[in-house]
NUZA-899847 format. One record per residue: residue number from 1; residue in three letters; x, y, z of N, C-alpha, C in turn. Coordinates in steps of 0.02 Angstrom, whole numbers, plus 50000, padded with zeros to 5 digits. Example, Ala and Ser with C-alpha at 12.3 -4.5 7.8 and 13.67 -1.06 7.14 Angstrom:
residues 2
 num residuo  n_xx  n_yy  n_zz ca_xx ca_yy ca_zz  c_xx  c_yy  c_zz
   1     ALA 50660 49716 50390 50615 49775 50390 50660 49835 50390
   2     SER 50642 49888 50354 50684 49947 50357 50645 50002 50394
END
This chain:
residues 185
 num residuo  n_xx  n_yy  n_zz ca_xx ca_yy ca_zz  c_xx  c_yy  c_zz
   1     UNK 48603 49835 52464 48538 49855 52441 48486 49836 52494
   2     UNK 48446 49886 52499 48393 49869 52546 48349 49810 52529
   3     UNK 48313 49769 52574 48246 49729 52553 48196 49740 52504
   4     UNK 48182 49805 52536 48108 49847 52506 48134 49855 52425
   5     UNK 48186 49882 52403 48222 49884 52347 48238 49839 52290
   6     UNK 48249 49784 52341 48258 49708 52307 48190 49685 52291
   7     UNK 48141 49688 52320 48077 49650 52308 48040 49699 52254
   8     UNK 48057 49767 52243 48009 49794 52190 48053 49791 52136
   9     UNK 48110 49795 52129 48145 49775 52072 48118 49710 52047
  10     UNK 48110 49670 52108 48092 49598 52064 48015 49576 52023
  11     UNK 47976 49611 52087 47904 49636 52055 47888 49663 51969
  12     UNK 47932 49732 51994 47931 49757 51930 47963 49719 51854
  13     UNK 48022 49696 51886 48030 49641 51820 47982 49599 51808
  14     UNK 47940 49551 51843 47914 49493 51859 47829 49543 51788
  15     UNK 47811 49621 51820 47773 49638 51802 47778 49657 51699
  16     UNK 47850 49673 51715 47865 49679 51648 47864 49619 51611
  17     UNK 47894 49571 51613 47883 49495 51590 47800 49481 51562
  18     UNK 47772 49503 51625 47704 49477 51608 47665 49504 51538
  19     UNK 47701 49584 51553 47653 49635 51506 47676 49603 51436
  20     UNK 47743 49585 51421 47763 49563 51353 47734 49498 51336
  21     UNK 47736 49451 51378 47713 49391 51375 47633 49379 51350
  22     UNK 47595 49442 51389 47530 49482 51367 47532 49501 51288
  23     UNK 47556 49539 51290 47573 49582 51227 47591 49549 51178
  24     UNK 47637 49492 51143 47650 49486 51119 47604 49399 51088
  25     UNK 47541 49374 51153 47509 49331 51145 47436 49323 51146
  26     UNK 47411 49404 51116 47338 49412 51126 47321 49412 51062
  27     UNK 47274 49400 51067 47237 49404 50980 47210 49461 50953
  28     UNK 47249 49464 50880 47248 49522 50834 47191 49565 50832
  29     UNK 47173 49615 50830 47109 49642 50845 47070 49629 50768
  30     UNK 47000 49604 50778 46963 49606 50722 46929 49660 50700
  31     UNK 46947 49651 50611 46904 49736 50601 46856 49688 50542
  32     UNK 46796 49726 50558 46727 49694 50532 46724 49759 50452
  33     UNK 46743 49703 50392 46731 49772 50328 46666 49721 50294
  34     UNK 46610 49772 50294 46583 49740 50241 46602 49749 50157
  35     UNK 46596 49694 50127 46628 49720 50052 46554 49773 50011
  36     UNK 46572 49797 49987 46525 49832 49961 46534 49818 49864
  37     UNK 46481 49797 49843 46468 49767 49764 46457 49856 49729
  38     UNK 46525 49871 49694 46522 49912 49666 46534 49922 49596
  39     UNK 46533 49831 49573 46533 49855 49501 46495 49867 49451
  40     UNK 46505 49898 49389 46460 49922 49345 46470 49927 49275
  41     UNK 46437 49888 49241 46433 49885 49151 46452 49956 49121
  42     UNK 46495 49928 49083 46512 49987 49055 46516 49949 48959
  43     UNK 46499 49988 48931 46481 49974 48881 46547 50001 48810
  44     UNK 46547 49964 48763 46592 49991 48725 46615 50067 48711
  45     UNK 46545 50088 48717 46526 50167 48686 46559 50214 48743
  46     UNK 46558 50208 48789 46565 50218 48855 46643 50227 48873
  47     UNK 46685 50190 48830 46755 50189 48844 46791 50258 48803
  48     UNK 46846 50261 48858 46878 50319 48828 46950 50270 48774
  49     UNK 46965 50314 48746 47008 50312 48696 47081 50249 48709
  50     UNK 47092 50271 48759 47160 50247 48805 47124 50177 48846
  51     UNK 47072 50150 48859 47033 50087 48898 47039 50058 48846
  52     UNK 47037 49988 48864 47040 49938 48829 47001 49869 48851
  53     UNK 46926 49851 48810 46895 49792 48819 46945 49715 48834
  54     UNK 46955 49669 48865 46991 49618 48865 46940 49566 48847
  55     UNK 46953 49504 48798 46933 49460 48761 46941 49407 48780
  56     UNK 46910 49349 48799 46922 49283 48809 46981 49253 48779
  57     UNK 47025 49222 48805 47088 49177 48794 47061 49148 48731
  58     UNK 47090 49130 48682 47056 49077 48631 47125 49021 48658
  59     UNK 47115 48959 48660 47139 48922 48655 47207 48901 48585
  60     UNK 47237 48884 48611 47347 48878 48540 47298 48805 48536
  61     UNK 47315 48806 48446 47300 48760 48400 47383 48714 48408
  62     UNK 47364 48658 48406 47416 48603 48413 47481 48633 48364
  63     UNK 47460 48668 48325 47535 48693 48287 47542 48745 48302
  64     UNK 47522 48780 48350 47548 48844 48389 47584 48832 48452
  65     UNK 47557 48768 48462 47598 48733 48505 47658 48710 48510
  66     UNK 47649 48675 48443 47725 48650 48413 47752 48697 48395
  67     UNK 47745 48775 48374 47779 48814 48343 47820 48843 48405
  68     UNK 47787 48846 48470 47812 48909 48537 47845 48834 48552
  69     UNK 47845 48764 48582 47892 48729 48581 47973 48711 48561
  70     UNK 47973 48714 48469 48001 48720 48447 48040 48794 48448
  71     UNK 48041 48855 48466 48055 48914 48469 48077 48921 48565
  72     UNK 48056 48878 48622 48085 48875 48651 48117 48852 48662
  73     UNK 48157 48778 48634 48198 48734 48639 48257 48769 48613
  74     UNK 48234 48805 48547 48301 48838 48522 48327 48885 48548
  75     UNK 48287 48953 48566 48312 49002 48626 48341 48975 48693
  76     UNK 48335 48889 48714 48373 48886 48768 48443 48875 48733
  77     UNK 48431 48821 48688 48495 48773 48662 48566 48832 48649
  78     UNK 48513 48876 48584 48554 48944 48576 48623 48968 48609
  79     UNK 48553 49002 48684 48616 49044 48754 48680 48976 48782
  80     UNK 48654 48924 48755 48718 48880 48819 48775 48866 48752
  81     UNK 48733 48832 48684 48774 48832 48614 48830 48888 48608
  82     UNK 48797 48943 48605 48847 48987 48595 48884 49031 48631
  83     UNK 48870 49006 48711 48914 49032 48740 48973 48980 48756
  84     UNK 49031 49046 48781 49099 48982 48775 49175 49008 48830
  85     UNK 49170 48973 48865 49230 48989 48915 49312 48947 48919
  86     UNK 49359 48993 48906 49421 48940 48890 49447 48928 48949
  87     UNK 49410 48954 49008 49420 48903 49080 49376 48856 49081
  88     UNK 49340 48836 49034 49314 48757 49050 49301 48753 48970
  89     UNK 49363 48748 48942 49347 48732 48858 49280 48676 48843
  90     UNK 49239 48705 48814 49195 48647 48779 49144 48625 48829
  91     UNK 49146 48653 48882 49091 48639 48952 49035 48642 48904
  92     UNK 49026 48699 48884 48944 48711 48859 48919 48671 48821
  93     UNK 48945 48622 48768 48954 48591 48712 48899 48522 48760
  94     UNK 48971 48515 48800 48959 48482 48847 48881 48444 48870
  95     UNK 48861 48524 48918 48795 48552 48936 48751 48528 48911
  96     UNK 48754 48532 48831 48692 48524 48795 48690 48448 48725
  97     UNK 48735 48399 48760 48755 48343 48696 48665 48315 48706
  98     UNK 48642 48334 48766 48596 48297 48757 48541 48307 48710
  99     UNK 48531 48386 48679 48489 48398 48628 48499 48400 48578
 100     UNK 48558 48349 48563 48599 48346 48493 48595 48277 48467
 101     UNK 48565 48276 48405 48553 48214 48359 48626 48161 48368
 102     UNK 48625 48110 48336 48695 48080 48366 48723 48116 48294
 103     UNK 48692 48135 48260 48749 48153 48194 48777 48218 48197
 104     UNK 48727 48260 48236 48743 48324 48256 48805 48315 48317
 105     UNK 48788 48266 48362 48836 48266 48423 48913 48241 48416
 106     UNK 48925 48183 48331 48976 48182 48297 49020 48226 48279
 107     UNK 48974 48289 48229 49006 48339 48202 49031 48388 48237
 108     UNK 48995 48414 48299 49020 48445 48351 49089 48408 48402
 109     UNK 49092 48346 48414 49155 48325 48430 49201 48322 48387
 110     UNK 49189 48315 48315 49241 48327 48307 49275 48378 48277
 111     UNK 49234 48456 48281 49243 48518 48271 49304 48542 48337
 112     UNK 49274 48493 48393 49299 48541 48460 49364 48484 48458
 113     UNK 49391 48434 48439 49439 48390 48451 49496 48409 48378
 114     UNK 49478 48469 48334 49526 48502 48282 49536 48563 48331
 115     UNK 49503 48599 48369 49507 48660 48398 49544 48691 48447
 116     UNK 49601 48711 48449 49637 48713 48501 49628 48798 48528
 117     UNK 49606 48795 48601 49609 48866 48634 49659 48917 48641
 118     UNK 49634 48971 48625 49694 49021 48616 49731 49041 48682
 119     UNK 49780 49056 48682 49828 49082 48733 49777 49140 48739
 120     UNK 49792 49149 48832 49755 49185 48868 49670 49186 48873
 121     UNK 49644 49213 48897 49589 49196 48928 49549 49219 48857
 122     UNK 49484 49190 48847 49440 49201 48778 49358 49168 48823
 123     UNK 49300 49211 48808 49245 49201 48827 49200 49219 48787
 124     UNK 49139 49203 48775 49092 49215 48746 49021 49215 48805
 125     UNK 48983 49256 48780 48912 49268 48822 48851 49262 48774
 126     UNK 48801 49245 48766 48758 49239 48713 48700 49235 48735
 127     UNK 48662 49282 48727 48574 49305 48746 48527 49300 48683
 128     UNK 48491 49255 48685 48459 49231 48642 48402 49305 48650
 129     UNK 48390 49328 48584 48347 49399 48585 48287 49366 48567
 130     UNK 48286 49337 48491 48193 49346 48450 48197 49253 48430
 131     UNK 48174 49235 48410 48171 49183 48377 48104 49169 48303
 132     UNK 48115 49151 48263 48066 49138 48193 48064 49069 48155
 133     UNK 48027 49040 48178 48005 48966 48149 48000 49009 48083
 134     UNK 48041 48962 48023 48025 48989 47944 48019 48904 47909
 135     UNK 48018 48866 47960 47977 48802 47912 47972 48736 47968
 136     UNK 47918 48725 47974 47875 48678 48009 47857 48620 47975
 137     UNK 47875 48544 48008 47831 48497 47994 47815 48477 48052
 138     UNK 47787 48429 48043 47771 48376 48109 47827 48358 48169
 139     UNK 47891 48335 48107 47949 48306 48147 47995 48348 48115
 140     UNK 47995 48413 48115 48048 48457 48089 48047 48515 48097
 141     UNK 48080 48570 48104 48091 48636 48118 48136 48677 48094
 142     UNK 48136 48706 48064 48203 48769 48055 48183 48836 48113
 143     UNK 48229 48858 48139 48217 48912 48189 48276 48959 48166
 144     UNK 48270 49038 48150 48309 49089 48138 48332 49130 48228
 145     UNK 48373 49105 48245 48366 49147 48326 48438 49208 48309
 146     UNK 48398 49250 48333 48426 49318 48328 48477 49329 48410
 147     UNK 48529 49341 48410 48585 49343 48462 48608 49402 48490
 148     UNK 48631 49419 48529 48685 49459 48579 48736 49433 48607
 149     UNK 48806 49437 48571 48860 49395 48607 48893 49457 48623
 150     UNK 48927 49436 48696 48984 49486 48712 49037 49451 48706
 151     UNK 49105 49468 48653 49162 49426 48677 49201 49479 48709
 152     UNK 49244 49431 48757 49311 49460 48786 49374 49427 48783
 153     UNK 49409 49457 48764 49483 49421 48738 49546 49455 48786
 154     UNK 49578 49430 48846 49599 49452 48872 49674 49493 48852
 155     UNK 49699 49476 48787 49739 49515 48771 49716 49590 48754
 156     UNK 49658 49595 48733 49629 49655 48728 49583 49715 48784
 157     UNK 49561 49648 48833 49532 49671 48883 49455 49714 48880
 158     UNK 49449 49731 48833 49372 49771 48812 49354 49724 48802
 159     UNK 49267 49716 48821 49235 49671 48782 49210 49702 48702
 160     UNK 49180 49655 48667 49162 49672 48629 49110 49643 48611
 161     UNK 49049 49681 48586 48972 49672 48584 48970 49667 48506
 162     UNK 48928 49597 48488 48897 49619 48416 48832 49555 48417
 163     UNK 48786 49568 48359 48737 49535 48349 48738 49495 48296
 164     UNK 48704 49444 48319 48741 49369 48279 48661 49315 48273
 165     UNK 48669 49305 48223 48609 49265 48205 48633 49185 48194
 166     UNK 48594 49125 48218 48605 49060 48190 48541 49034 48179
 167     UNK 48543 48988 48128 48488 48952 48102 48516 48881 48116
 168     UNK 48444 48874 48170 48455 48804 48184 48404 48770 48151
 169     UNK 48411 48677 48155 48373 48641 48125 48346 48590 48177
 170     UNK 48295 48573 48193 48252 48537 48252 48219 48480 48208
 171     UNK 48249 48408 48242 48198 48359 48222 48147 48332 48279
 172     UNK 48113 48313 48277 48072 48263 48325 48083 48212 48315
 173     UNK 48096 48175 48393 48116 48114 48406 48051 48081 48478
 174     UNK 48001 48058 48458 47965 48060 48511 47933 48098 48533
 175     UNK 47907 48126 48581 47898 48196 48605 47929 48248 48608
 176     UNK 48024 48245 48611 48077 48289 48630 48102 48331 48546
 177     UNK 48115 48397 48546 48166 48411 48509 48242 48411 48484
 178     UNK 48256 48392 48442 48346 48370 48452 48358 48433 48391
 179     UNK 48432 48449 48412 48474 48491 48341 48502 48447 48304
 180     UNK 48481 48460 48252 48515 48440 48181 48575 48459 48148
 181     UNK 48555 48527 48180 48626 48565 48138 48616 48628 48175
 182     UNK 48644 48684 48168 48674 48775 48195 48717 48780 48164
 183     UNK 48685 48838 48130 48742 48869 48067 48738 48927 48092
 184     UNK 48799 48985 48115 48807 49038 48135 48793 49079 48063
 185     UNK 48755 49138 48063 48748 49167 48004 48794 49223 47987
END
């Protein structure tokens, strides 16, 4: 290769380097927007059919509080309660001893220590749908939670879908909710 050849190749790289090095370290171009104040009262009368006025938040009364509390404790407890895998028999049970009264956490051991798993594979899935506080105290709850279980039973291989309701019972212990009881309906 010639000299003359060698030195503009190197130039030209040396030039390209720069341009990226340029390019890729200059500052963003500024675009100047002024905001422009375009809003405007519009009055009830004024709305069409399909608009809709929005209303100040009112503030949840301490037993609306306790009510969406109590109704989320059970929609969690619910999905892990009633779901169930016979590759880890009793995991879920497991999962959740901790929101279980000690009398509740009795009766459930010793439901699952009579229970022996069926030959071949058996699963349960459980999607907690609605939930309905139908009696409130201070330190008490009944919750109606409405279900979606899929079972699959591997001798059969289809799953199978049905809707399943349990009524649970919630005491207060402190600040926390515990189960009392889950009665599948």
């Amino acid at each position: 290769m010639s000299r003359k050849l060698l030195i503009f190749i190197v130039a030209f790289t040396l030039a390209l380097v720069a341009f990226v090095v340029w390019w890729f370290t200059r500052p963003a171009p500024q675009v100047n927007v002024q905001p422009v104040n375009t809003t405007t009262e519009v009055t009830p009368a004024e709305l069409q059919p399909w608009q809709t006025t929005t209303s100040p938040a009112v503030p949840a009364t301490p037993e609306q509080v306790a009510q969406t509390s109590a109704k989320n404790f059970a929609l969690r407890f619910v999905e892990i309660y009633g779901s169930y895998s016979s590759d880890a028999p009793y995991q879920n049970l497991k999962a959740v001893d901790y929101m279980f009264t000690s009398n509740f956490k009795q009766i459930v051991e010793a439901q699952t220590a009579q229970t022996e798993p069926a030959g071949g594979f058996y699963g349960v899935t459980t999607k907690a749908l609605t939930a309905q506080v139908s009696n409130q105290t201070e330190s008490s709850a009944t919750v109606l939670v409405s279900t979606q279980r899929q079972e699959l039973f591997s001798r059969t291989g289809e799953p199978q879908l049905r809707y399943q309701d349990i009524k649970v019972t919630l005491v207060k212990q402190g600040q926390s909710w515990l189960v009392e009881s889950a009665e599948w309906q």
